[in-house]
C-alpha positions in Angstrom: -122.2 6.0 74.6 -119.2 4.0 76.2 -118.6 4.4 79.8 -115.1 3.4 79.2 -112.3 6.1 80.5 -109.3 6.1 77.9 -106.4 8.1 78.4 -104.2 9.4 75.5 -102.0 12.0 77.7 -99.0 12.4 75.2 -97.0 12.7 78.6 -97.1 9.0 78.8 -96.0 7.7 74.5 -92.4 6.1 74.6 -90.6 5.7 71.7 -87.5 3.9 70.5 -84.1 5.1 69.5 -85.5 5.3 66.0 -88.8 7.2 66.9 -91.1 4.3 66.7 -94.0 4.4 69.2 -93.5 1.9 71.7 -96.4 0.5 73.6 -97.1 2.3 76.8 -97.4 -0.3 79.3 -94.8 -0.5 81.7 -92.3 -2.7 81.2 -93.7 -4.0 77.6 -90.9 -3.2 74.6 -93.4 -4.0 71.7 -94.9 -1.6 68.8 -98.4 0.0 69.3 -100.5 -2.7 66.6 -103.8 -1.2 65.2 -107.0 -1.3 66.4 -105.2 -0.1 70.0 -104.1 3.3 69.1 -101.1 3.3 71.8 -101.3 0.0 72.9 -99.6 -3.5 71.7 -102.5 -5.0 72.6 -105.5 -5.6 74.5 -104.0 -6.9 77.4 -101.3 -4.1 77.3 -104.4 -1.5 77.3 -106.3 -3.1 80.2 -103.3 -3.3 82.1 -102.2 0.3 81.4 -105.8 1.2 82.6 -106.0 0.0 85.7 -102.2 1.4 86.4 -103.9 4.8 85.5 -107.2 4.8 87.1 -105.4 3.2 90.2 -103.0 5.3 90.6 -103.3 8.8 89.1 -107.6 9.8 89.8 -107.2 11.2 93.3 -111.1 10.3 94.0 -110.1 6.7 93.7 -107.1 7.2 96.2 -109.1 9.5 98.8 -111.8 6.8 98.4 -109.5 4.0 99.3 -108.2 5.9 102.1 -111.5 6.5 103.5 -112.5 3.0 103.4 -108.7 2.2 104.7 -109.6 4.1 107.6 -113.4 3.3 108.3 -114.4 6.3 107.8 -113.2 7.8 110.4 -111.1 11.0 111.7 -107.5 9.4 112.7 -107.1 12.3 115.7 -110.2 12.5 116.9 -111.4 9.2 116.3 -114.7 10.4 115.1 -117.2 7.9 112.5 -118.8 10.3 109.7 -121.5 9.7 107.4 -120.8 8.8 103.6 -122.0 7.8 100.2 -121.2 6.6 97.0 -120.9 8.9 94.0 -119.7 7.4 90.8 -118.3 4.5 92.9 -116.1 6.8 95.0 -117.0 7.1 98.6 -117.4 10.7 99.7 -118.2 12.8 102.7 -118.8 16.5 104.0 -117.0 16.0 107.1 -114.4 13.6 106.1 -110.6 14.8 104.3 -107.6 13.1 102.7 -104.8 14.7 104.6 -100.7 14.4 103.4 -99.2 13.3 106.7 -95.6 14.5 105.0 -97.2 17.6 102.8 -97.0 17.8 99.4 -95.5 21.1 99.8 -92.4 19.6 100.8 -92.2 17.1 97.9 -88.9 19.1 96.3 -87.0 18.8 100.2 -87.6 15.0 99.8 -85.6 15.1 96.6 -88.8 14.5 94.3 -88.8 16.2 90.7 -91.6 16.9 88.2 -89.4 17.7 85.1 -89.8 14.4 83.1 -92.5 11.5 83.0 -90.1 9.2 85.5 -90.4 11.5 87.6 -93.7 12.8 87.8 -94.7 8.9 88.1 -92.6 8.3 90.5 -93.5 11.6 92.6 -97.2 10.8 92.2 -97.1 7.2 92.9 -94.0 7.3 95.9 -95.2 10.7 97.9 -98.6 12.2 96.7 -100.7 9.4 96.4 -98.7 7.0 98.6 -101.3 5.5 101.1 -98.5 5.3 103.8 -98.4 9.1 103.5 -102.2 9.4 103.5 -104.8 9.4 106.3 -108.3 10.4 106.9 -108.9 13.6 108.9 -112.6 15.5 109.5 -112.6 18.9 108.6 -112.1 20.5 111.6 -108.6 18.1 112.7 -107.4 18.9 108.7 -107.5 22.9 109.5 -106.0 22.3 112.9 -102.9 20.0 111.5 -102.3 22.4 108.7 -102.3 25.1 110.9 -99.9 23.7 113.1 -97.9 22.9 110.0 -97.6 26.3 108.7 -96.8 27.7 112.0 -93.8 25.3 112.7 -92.6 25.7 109.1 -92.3 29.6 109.7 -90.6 28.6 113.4 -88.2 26.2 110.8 -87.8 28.8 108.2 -86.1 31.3 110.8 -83.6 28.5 111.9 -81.6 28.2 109.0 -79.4 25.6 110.4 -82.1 23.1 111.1 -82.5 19.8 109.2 -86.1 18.4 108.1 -86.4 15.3 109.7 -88.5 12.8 107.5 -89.7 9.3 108.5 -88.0 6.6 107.0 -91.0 4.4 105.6 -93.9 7.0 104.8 
């Protein structure tokens, strides 16, 4: 059995003006050739891939931010213990917190009604590692609590703004 992960999410087919299936790499304007089933070619399918895996498994992005962040809570400075499942770094104690939360992704002018734009919400806001950091458990429910209390605070002031970094 292959170990090999291959994605055929129809979200992601292009086509040309005249309906031809287009390859789905990014950027590449050729026709899918047989044996690669979407693909122009190998290359294009290996490329594709890694795009993918990289950017759209959330285990691979909370693992990278873990070992961004040594492991460790980013408020309380706290080292947890962790281990490798599947080549993704886990931990009981340890969470992948939105700085700017995904809650808030239609204020920032994000959509998810077409493929640019789900790529572009997933890859610019939810999964950006600028707007990701490592939190323990305990830190998470304290932030988030924080969060919902100020966003009922915001909700009653109708004329406030929502202030959002620049660079996230």
């Amino acid at each position: 059995m292959s170990t090999r992960n291959i994605v055929y999410i129809r979200e992601f087919d292009r086509f040309d003006k005249m309906g031809n299936t287009l390859c789905r790499n990014t950027g590449c304007q050729n026709f899918i050739k047989y044996p690669f089933r979407k693909y122009c070619s190998k290359e294009c399918s290996k490329q594709f891939e890694k795009w993918y895996y990289h950017n759209f498994y959330w285990d691979r992005v909370r693992s990278d931010i873990f070992k961004r962040d040594n492991y460790t809570c980013q408020i309380c400075k706290k080292n947890y213990p962790y281990s490798y499942r599947k080549k993704f770094a886990r931990s009981r104690r340890l969470e992948c917190d939105h700085i700017i939360p995904r809650s808030l992704y239609k204020k920032l002018g994000y959509k998810f009604d077409s493929l640019e734009n789900k790529v572009k919400t997933i890859t610019e806001f939810l999964h950006n590692p600028n707007n990701l950091r490592t939190l323990c458990r305990d830190c998470h429910k304290g932030v988030t609590r924080e969060f919902l209390r100020s966003k009922q605070d915001w909700n009653m002031q109708t004329d406030r703004q929502l202030i959002i970094p620049r660079e996230i």
